[in-house]
N, C-alpha and C positions, 0 to 999 in steps of 0.2 A: 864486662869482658865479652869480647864477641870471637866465638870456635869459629865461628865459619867464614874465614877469611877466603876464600878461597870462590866459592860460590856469589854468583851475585843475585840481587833479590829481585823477583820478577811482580811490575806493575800491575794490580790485581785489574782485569778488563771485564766489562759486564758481555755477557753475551746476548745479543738482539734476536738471535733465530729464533728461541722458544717463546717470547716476547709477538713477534711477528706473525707466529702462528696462533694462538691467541686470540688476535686482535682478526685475524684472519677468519678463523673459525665463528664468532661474532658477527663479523660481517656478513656473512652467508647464512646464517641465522637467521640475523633480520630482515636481509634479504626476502627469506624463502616467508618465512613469518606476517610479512607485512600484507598488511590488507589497502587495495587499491578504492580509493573513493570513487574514483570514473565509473569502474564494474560495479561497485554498491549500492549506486545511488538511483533513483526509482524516476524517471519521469515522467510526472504528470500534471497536467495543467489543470488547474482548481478553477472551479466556476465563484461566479461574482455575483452578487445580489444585485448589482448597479447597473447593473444593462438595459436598456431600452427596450421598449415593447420591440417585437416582431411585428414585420408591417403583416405577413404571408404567417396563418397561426396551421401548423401541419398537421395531420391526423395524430388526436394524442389520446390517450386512456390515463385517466388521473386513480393510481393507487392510491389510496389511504389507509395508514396503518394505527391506532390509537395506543395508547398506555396499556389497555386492558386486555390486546392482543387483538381486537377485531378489526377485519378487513372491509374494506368496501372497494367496488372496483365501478367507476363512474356513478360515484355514489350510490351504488345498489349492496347491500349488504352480499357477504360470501361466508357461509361458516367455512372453517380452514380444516381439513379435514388433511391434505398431508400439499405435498409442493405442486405436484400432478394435476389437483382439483384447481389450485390457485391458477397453476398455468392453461388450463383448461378455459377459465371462466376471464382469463386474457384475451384465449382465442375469442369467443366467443363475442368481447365487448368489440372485438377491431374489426374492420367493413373487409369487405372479401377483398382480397389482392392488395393489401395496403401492408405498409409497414411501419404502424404507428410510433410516436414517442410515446414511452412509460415512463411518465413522471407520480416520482414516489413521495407523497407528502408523509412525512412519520411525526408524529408526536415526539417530542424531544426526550419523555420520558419512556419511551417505549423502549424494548431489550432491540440490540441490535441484531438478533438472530430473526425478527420478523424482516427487517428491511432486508438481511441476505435472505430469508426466503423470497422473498418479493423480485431479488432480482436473479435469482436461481430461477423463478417462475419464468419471467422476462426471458430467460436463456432458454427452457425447457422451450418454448410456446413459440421459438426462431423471433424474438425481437432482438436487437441490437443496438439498438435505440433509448437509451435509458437514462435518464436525468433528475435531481430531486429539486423539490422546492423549497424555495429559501424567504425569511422576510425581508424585506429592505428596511434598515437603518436596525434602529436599540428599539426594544420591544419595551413599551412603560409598562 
């Protein structure tokens, strides 16, 4: 039995607007959220073991740094007394008015806080010039 003759029935309709905003508010989200790889990303060009000698070898001071923390600066021993002394005994190994390369030979098992003092040294001591040594090929 149907009362309500009278009345017609209305087709139920979804409504899209709260839907819309939503999908709205998400977008701007991700938006603002997203991390750009261009700005993130770091560049630097990595040295190669495979390079050819240098015909022209440039004023250079060979660091070395061992496993067991000691330094030597053109093979002359340095006790390490703080970064000051190290960059001191930089100056000291480079010819007057030059601006040697510091190449940082490190033991592979040595802490990496030696090699960053060695080139904090390099910085303190005005070189700019800094590059490490590498083997060529697989070590037997």
């Amino acid at each position: 039995m149907n009362f309500r003759k009278g009345q017609r029935r209305e087709d139920p309709e979804i409504n899209l607007i709260p839907f819309i905003d939503v999908l709205l508010v998400i977008l701007i989200f991700l938006m603002v959220t997203t991390t750009y790889s261009k700005f993130t990303e770091l560049q630097i060009t990595l040295p190669t073991a495979d390079a050819e000698k240098a015909v022209e070898q440039p004023d250079q001071i060979d660091v070395t740094v061992d496993a067991k923390g000691n330094y030597t600066v053109n093979k002359v021993p340095v006790s390490f007394r703080d970064v000051n002394g190290l960059a001191q005994a930089l100056r000291s190994a480079a010819k007057a008015g030059a601006n040697p390369v510091v190449v940082v030979n490190a033991d592979q098992f040595a802490m990496h806080q030696m090699v960053v003092n060695v080139m904090e040294a390099a910085r303190i001591a005005g070189f700019d010039r800094l590059t490490f040594a590498a083997q060529s090929g697989v070590a037997k």
